[in-house]
LUMVEXGU-46627 format. One record per atom (N, C-alpha, C): atom name; x, y, z; residue in one letter. Coordinates in steps of 0.1 Angstrom, whole numbers. Example, Ala and Ser with C-alpha at 12.3 -4.5 7.8 and 13.67 -1.06 7.14 Angstrom:
// residues 2
+------+-------+-------+-------+------+
: name :  east : north :    up : resn :
+------+-------+-------+-------+------+
:    N :   132 :   -57 :    78 :    A :
:   CA :   123 :   -45 :    78 :    A :
:    C :   132 :   -33 :    78 :    A :
:    N :   128 :   -22 :    71 :    S :
:   CA :   137 :   -11 :    71 :    S :
:    C :   129 :     0 :    79 :    S :
+------+-------+-------+-------+------+
***
This chain:
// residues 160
+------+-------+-------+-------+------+
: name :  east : north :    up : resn :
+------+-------+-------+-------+------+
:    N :  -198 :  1300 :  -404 :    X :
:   CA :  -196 :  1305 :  -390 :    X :
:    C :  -210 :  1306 :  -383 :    X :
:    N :  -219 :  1311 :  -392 :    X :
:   CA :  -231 :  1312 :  -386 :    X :
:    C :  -242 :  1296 :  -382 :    X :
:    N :  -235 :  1290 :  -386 :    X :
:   CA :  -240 :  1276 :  -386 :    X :
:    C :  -230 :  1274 :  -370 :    X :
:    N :  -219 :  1277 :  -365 :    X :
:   CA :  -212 :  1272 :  -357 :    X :
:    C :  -221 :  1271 :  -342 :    X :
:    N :  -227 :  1287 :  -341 :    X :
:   CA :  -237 :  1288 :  -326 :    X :
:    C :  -244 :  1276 :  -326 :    X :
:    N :  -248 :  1274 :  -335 :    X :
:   CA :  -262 :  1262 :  -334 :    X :
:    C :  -257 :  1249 :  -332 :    X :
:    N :  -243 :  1246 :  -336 :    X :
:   CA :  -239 :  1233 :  -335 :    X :
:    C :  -234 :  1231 :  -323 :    X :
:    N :  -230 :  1243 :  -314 :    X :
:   CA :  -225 :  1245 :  -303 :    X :
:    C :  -239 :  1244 :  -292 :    X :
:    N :  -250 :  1251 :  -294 :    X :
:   CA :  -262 :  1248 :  -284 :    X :
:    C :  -270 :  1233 :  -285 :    X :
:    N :  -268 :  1227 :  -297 :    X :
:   CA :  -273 :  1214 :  -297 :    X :
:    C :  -262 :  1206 :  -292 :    X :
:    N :  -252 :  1207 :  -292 :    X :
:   CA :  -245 :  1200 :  -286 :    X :
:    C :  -244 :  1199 :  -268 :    X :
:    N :  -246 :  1212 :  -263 :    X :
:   CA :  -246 :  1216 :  -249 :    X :
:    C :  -259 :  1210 :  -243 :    X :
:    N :  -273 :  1210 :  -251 :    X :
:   CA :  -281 :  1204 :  -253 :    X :
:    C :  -283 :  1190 :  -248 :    X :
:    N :  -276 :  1185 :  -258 :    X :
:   CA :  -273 :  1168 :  -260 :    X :
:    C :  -270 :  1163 :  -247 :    X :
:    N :  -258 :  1169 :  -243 :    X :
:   CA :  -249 :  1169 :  -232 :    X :
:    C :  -257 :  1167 :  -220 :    X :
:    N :  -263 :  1180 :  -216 :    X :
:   CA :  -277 :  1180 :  -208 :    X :
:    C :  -285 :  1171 :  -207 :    X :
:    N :  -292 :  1164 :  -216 :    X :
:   CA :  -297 :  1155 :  -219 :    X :
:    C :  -290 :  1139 :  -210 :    X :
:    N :  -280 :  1137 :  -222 :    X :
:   CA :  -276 :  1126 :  -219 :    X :
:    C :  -270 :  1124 :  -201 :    X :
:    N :  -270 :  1137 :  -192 :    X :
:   CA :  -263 :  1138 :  -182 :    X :
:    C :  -277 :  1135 :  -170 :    X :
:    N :  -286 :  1143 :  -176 :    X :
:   CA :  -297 :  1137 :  -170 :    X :
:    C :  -307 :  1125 :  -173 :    X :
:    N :  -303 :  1120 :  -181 :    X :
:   CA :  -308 :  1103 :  -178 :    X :
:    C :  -297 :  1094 :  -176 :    X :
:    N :  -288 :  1099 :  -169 :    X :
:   CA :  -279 :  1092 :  -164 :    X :
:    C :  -278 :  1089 :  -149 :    X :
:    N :  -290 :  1101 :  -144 :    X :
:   CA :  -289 :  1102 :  -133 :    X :
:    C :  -289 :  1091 :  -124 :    X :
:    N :  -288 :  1090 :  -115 :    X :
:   CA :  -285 :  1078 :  -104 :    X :
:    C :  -299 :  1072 :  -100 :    X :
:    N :  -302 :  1064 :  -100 :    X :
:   CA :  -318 :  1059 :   -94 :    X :
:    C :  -315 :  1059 :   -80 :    X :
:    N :  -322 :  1062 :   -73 :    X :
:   CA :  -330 :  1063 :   -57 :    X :
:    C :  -332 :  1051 :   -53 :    X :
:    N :  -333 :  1045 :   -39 :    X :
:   CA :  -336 :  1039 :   -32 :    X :
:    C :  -352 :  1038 :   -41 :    X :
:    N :  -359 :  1027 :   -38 :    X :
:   CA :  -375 :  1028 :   -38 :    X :
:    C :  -380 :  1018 :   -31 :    X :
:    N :  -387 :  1022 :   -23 :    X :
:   CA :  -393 :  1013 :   -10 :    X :
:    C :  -407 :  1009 :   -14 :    X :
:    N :  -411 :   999 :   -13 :    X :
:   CA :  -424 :   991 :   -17 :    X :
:    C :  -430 :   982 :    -4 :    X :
:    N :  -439 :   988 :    -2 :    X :
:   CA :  -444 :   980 :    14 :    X :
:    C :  -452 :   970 :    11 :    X :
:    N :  -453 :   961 :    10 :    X :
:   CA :  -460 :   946 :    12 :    X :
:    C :  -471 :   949 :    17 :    X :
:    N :  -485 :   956 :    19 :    X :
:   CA :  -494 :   958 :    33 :    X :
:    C :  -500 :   942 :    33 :    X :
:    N :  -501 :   939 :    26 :    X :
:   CA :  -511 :   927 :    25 :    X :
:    C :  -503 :   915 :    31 :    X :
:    N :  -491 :   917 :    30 :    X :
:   CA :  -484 :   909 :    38 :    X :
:    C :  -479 :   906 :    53 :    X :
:    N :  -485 :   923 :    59 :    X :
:   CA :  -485 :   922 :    74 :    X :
:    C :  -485 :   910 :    82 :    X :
:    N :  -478 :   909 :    88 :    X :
:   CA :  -479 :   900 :    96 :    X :
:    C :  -481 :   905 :   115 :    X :
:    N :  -491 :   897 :   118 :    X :
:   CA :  -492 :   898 :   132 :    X :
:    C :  -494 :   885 :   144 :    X :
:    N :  -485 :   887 :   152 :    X :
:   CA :  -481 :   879 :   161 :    X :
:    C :  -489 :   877 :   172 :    X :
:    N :  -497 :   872 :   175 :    X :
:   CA :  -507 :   879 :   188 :    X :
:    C :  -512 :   865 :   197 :    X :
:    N :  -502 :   855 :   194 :    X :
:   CA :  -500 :   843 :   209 :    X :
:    C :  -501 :   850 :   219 :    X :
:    N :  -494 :   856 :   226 :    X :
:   CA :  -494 :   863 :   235 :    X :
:    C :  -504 :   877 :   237 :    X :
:    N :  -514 :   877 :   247 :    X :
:   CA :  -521 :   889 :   243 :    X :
:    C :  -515 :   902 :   245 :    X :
:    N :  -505 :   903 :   257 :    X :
:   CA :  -499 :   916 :   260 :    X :
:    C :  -484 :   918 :   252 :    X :
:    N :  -481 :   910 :   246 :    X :
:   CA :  -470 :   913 :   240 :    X :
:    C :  -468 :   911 :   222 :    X :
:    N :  -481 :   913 :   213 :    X :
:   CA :  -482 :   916 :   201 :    X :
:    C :  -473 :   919 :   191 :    X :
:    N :  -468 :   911 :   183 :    X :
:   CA :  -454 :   915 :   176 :    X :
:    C :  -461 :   914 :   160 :    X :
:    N :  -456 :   924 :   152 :    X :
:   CA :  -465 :   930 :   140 :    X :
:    C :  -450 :   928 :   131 :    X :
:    N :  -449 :   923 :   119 :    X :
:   CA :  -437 :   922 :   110 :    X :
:    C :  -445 :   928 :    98 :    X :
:    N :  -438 :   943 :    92 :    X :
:   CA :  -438 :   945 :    78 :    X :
:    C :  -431 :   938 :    70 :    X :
:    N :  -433 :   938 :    56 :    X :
:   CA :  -426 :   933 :    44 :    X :
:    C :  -425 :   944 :    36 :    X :
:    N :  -409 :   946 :    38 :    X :
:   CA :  -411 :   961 :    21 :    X :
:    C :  -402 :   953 :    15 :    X :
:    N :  -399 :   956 :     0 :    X :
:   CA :  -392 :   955 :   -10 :    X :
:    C :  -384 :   965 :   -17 :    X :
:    N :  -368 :   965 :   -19 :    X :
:   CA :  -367 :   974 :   -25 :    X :
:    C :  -359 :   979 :   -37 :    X :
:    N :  -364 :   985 :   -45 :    X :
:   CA :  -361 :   980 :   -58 :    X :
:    C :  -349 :   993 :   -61 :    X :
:    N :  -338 :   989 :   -68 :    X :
:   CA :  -326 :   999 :   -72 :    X :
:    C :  -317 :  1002 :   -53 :    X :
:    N :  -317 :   989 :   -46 :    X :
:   CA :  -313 :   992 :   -34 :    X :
:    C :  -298 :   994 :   -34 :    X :
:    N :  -294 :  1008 :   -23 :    X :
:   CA :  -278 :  1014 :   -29 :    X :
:    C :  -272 :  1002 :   -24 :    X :
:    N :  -257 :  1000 :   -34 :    X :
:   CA :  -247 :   998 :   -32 :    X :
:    C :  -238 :   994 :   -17 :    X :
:    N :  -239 :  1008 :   -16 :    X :
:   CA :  -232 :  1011 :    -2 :    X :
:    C :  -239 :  1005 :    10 :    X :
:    N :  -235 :   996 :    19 :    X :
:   CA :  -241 :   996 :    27 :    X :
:    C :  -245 :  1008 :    41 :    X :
:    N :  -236 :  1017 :    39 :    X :
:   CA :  -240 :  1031 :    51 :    X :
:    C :  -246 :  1034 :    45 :    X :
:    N :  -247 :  1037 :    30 :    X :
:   CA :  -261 :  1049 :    24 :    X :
:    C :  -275 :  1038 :    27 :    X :
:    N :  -271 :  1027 :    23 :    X :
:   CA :  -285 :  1015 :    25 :    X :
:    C :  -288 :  1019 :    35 :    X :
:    N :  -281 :  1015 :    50 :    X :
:   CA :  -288 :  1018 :    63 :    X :
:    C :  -293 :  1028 :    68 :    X :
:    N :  -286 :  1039 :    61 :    X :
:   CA :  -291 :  1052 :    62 :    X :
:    C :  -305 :  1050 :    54 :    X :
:    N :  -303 :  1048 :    42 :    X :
:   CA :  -320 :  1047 :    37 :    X :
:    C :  -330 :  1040 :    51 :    X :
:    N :  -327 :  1032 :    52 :    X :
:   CA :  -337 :  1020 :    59 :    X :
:    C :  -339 :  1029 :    71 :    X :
:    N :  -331 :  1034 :    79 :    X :
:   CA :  -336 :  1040 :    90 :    X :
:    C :  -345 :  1055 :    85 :    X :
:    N :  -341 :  1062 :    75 :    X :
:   CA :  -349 :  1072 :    72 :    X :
:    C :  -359 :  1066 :    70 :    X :
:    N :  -366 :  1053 :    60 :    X :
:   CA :  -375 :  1049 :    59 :    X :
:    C :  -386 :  1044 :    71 :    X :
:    N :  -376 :  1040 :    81 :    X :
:   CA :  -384 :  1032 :    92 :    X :
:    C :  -390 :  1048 :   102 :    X :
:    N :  -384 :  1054 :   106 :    X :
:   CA :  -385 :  1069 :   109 :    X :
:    C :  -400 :  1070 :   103 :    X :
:    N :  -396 :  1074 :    90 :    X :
:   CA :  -408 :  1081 :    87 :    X :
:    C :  -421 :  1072 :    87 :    X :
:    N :  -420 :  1059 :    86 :    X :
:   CA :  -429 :  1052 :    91 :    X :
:    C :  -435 :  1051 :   102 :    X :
:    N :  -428 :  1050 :   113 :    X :
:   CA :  -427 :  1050 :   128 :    X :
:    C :  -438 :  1061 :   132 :    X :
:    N :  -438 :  1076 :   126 :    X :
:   CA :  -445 :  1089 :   125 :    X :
:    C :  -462 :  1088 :   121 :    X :
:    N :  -464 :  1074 :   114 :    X :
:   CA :  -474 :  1079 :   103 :    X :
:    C :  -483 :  1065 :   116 :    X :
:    N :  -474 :  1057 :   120 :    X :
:   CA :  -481 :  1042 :   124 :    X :
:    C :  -482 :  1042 :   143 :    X :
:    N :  -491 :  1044 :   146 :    X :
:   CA :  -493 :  1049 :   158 :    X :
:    C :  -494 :  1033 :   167 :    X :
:    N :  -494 :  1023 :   155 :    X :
:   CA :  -498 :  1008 :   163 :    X :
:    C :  -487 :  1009 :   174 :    X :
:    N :  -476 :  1014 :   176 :    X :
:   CA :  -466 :  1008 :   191 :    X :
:    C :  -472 :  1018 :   200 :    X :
:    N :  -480 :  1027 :   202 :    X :
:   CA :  -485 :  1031 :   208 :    X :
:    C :  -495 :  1024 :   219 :    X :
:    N :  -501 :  1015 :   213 :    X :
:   CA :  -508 :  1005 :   215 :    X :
:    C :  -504 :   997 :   227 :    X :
:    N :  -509 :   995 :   238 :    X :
:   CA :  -500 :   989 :   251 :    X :
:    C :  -500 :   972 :   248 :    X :
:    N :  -508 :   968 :   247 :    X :
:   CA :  -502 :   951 :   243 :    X :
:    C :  -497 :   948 :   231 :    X :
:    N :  -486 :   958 :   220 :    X :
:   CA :  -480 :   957 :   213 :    X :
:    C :  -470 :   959 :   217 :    X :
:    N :  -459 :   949 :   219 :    X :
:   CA :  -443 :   948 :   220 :    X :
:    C :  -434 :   954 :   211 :    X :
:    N :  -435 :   947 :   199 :    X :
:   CA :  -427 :   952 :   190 :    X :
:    C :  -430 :   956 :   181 :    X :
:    N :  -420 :   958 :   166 :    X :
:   CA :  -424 :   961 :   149 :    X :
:    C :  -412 :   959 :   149 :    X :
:    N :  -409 :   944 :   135 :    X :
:   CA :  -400 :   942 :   125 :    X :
:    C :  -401 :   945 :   110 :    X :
:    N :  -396 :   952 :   107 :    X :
:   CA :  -398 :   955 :    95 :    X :
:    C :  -384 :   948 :    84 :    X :
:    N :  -390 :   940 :    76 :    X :
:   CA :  -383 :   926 :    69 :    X :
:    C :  -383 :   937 :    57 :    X :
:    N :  -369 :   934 :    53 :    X :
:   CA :  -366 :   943 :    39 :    X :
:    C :  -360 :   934 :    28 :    X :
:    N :  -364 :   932 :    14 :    X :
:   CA :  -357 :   923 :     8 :    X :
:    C :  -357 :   929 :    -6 :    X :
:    N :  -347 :   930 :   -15 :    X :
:   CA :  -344 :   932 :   -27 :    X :
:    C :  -357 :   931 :   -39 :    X :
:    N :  -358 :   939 :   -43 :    X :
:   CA :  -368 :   935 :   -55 :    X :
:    C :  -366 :   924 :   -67 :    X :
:    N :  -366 :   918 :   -71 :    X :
:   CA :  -363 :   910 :   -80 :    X :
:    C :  -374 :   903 :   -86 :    X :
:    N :  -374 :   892 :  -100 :    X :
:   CA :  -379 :   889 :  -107 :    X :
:    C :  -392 :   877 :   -95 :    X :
:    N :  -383 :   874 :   -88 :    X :
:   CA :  -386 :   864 :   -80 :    X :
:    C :  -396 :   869 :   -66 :    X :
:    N :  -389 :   883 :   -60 :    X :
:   CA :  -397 :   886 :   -52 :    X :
:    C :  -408 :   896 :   -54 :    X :
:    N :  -410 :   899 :   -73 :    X :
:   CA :  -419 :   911 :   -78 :    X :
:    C :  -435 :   904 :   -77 :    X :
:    N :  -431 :   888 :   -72 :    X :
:   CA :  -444 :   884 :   -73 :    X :
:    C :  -453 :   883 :   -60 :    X :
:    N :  -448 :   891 :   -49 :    X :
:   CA :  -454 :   893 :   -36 :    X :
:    C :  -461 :   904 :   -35 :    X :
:    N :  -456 :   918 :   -44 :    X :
:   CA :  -464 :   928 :   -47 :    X :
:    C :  -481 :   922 :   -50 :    X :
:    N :  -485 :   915 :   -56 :    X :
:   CA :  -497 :   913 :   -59 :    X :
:    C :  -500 :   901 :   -51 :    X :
:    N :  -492 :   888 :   -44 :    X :
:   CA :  -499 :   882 :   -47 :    X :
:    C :  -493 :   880 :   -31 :    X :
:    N :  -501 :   874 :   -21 :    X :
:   CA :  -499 :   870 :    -6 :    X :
:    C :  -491 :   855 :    -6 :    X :
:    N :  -482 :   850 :     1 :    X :
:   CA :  -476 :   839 :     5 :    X :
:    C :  -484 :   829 :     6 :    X :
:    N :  -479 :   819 :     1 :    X :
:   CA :  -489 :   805 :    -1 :    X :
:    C :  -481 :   795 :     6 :    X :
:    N :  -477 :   796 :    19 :    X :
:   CA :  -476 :   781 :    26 :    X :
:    C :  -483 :   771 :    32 :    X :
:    N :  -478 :   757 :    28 :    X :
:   CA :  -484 :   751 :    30 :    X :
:    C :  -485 :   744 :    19 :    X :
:    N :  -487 :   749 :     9 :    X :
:   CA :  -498 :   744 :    -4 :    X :
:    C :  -478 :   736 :   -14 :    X :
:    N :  -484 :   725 :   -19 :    X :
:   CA :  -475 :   719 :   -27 :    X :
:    C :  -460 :   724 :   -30 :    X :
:    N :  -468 :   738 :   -41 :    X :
:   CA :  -457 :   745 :   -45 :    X :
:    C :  -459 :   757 :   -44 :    X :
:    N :  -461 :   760 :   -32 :    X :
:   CA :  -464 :   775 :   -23 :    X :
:    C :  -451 :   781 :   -26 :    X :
:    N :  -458 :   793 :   -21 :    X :
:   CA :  -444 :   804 :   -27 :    X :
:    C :  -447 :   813 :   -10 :    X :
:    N :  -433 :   812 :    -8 :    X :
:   CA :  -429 :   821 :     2 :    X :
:    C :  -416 :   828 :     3 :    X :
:    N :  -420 :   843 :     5 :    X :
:   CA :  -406 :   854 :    11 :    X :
:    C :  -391 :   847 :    14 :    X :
:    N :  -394 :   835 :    24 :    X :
:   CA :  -379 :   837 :    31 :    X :
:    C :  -375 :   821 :    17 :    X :
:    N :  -382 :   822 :     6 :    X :
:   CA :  -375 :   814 :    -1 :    X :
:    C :  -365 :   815 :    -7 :    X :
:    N :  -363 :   831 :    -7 :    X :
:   CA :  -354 :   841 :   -16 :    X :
:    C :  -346 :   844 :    -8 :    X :
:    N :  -339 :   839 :     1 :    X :
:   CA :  -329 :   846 :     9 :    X :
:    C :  -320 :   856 :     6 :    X :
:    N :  -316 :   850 :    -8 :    X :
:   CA :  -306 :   856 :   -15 :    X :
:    C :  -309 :   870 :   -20 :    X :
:    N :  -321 :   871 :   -18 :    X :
:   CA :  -325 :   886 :   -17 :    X :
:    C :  -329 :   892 :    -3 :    X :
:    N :  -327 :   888 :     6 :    X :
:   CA :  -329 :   894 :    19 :    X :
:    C :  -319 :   904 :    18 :    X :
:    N :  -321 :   916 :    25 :    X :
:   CA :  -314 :   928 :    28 :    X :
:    C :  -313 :   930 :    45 :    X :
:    N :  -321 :   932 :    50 :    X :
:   CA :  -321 :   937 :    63 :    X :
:    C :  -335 :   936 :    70 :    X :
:    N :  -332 :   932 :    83 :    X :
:   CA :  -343 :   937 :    96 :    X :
:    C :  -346 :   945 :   105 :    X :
:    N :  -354 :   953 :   104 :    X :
:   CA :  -354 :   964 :   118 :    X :
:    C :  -363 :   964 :   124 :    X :
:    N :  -358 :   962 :   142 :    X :
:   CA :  -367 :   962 :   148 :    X :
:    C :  -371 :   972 :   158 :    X :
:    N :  -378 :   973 :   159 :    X :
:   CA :  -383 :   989 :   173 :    X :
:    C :  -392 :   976 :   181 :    X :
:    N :  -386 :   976 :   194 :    X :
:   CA :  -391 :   967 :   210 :    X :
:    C :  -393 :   977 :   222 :    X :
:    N :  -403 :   977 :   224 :    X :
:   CA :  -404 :   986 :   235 :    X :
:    C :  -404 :   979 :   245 :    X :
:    N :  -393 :   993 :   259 :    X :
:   CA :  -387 :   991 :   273 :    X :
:    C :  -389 :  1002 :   281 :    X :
:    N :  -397 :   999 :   289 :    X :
:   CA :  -398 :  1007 :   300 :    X :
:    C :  -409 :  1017 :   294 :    X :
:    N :  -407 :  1030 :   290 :    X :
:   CA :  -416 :  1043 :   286 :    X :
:    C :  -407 :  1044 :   273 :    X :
:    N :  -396 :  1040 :   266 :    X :
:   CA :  -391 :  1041 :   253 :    X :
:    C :  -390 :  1030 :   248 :    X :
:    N :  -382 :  1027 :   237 :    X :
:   CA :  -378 :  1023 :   227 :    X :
:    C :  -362 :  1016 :   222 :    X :
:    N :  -358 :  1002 :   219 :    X :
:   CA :  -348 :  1002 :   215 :    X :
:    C :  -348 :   998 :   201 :    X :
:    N :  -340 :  1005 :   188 :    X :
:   CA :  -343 :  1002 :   177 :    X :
:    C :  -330 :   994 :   174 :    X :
:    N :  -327 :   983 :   167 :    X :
:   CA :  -319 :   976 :   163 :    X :
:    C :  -318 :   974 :   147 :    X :
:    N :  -308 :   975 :   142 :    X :
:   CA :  -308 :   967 :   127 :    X :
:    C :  -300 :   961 :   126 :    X :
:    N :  -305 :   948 :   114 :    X :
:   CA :  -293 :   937 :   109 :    X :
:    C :  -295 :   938 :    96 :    X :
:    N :  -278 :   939 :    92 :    X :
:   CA :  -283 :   939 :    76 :    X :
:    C :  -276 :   926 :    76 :    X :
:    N :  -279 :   921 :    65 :    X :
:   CA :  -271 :   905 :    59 :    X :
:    C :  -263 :   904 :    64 :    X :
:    N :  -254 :   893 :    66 :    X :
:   CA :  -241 :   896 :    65 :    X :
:    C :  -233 :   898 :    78 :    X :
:    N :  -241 :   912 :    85 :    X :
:   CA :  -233 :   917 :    91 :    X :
:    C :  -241 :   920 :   107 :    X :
:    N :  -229 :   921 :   118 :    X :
:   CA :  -233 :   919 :   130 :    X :
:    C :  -248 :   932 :   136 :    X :
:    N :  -258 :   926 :   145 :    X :
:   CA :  -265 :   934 :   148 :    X :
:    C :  -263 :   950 :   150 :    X :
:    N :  -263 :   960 :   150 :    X :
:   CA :  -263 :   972 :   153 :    X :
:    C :  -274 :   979 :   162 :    X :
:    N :  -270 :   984 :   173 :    X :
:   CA :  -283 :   992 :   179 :    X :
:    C :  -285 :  1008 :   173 :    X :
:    N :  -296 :  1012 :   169 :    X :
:   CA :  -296 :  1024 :   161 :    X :
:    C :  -301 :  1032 :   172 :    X :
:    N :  -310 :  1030 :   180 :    X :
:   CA :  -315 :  1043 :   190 :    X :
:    C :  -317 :  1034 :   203 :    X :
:    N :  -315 :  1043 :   208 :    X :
:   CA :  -323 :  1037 :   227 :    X :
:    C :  -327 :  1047 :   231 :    X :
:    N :  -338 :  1048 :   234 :    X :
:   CA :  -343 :  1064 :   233 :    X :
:    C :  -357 :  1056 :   249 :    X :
:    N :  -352 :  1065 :   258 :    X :
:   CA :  -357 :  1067 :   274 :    X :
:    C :  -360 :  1049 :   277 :    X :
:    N :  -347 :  1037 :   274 :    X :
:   CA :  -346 :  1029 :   280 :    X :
:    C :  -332 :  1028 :   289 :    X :
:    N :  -335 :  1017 :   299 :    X :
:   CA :  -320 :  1014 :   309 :    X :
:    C :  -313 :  1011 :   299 :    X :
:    N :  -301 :  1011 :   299 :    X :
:   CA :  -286 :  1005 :   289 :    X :
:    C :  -284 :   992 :   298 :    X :
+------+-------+-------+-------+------+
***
């Protein structure tokens, strides 16, 4: 009997254990910086494209977009470039992490070259685009995920 408590806390133990590494992986967002892209034909109208990647991307597409706009948000806060008056837009290019696209983390796009390696070669890992365009004194934010028809996410102090 006195053996029983102990088989009973190691067990409750175990349980704990095994419950927490079962936990659910997170969204994780990986920004490309080296990959920035900037658009600047036009001098007054400057269009800047991020590249994130993201690795363990949810399931769900509402929790996804919900991610992506939390993410874009919090970016939007930290990056003062649309502030900027001959900057038009920010697209922010979202694509699945994979074997294929883990190699942009280190290493910049090689077009052009023989057997250059480029982003949109992976389609099959594209996820979504969001873009913030500025109108008037605000902002209209849009996203597309794969798949599926554009959505407007904010219009915030433009005409409709």
């Amino acid at each position: 009997m006195k053996y029983l408590q102990s088989i009973k806390m190691i067990t409750i133990v175990c349980f704990l254990l095994i419950a927490l590494s079962c936990d659910k992986k997170h969204n994780d967002f990986i920004p490309l910086e080296h990959m920035t892209f900037t658009n600047a034909y036009y001098k007054n109208a400057v269009k800047i494209s991020y590249y994130i990647l993201v690795d363990n991307p949810e399931p769900t597409e509402n929790v996804l977009k919900k991610e992506i706009i939390k993410y874009v948000e919090n970016r939007l806060k930290s990056n003062k470039v649309l502030t900027k008056p001959e900057t038009s837009s920010l697209n922010f290019v979202f694509y699945r992490k994979t074997d294929n696209t883990s190699y942009f983390i280190t290493n910049k796009e090689s077009a052009g070259e023989l057997l250059g390696e480029e982003m949109s070669h992976y389609q099959q890992d594209f996820i979504a685009n969001y873009v913030v365009s500025k109108c008037g004194k605000g902002t209209i934010e849009k996203i597309y995920l794969y798949n599926l028809p554009e959505e407007t996410v904010a219009n915030k102090n433009c005409d409709k």
